[in-house]
Structure formats: structure tokens, C-alpha cells
N, C-alpha and C positions, 0 to 999 in steps of 0.2 A: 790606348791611343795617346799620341805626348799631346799635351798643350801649345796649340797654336798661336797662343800669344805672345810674340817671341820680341815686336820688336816698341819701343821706347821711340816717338817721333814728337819732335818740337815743334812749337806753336809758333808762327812768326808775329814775335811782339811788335806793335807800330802805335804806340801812342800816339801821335803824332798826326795820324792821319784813320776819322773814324767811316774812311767809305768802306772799310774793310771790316766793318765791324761781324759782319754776319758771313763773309767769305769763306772762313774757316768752317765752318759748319756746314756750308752747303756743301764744299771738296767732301768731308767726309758723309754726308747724307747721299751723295751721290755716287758716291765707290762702290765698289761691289761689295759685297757680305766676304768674298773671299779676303779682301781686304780688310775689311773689317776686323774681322776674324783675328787677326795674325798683331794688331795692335794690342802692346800689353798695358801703355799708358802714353797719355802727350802731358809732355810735361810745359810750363809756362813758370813766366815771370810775372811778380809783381808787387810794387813796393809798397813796405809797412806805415804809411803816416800818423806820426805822434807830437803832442806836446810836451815835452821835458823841461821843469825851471823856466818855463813861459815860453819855451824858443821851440818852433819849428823844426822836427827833426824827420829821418826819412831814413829808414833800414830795410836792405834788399838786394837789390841789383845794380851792383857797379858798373854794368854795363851800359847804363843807359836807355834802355829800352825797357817795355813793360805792356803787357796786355792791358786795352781799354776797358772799363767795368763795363761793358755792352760785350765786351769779346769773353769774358771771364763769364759772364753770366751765359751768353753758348757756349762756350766750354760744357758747362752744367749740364747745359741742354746734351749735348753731346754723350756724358755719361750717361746722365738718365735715361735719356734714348735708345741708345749703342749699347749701355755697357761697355763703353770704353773709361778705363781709369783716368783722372787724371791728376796733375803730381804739381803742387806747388813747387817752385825750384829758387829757397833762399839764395843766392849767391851774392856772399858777404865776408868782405878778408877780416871781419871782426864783428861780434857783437858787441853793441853799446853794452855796459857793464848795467845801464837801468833797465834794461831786456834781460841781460842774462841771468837775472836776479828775481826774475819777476815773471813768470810762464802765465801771467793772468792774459799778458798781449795776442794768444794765442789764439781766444775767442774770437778777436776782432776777424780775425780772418775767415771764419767757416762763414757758410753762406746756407740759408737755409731752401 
């Protein structure tokens, strides 16, 4: 039997606004298993905050958007639950040269 995990669906990031913070979670707790089923991972945003040379920097998403850490932590929920994947999505027309020199920043990220 092939693997029903076929398809890759995005997270709608809204910083911006946290009445949304658990929305995401419930859509998917609510779907059917057939649905379920068939997702191979949701992928999301979210930006890296660091100090470099004293200043404020921030590697990630040029877009502008970003999942809230309320919505990243369901996400979580969401795998551990579901067994559904889900996929950090750097999108960055460049790494800082102090990142890409340094894979220790990579820790900050995993959540336990």
C-alpha cells in the first residue's frame, strides 16, 4: 500500500494577532483521520532572534510574518498528537556570515 502522506500544507503565520493562537490546532484536531492521514508535514515560519556586536539582529522570514510562540508550541502539539511532521521553513536570501559559520544557533531552535 503507497503512503498516504502526500501532501505538505502551511501554517497561516499571524504574529500579529494571538486570538488565533490555538485555531490551527483545533482545524486539525477536528478533521477527519482521512485527513489526517494524507498530511506529510505543515510547514511554518519563524524568526531567529540574536545579539551580534551588541545589536539586535533577526534571521528568517523575509516575509514578514511568523508563527506566534503559542502557535509553534501547537504545532508541537499537533505532531505529538497526530503524528503529523512538521517543518521549520528558514526563508532567507542570505545568511549572516556569523550564522553561517557557527551551527551552534541551531539549538536555539528545537523545543523540547
Amino acid at each position: 500500500m503507497a503512503d498516504k502522506k502526500i501532501f505538505s500544507i502551511a501554517h497561516f503565520e499571524n504574529s500579529a494577532n494571538s486570538l488565533h493562537d490555538d485555531t490551527y490546532y483545533q482545524l486539525i484536531k477536528n478533521s477527519s483521520q482521512e485527513f489526517k492521514d494524507e498530511i506529510h508535514d505543515i510547514y511554518f515560519g519563524k524568526n531567529f532572534r540574536y545579539k551580534y556586536d551588541g545589536r539586535d539582529k533577526i534571521y528568517g522570514n523575509p516575509m514578514g510574518v511568523e508563527a506566534t510562540d503559542a502557535q509553534v508550541d501547537n504545532l508541537f502539539r499537533i505532531q505529538n498528537e497526530f503524528g503529523i511532521d512538521i517543518s521549520l521553513t528558514i526563508n532567507s536570501i542570505e545568511t549572516p556570515k556569523e550564522l553561517f559559520f557557527d551551527a551552534r544557533w541551531l539549538k536555539n531552535l528545537s523545543r523540547s
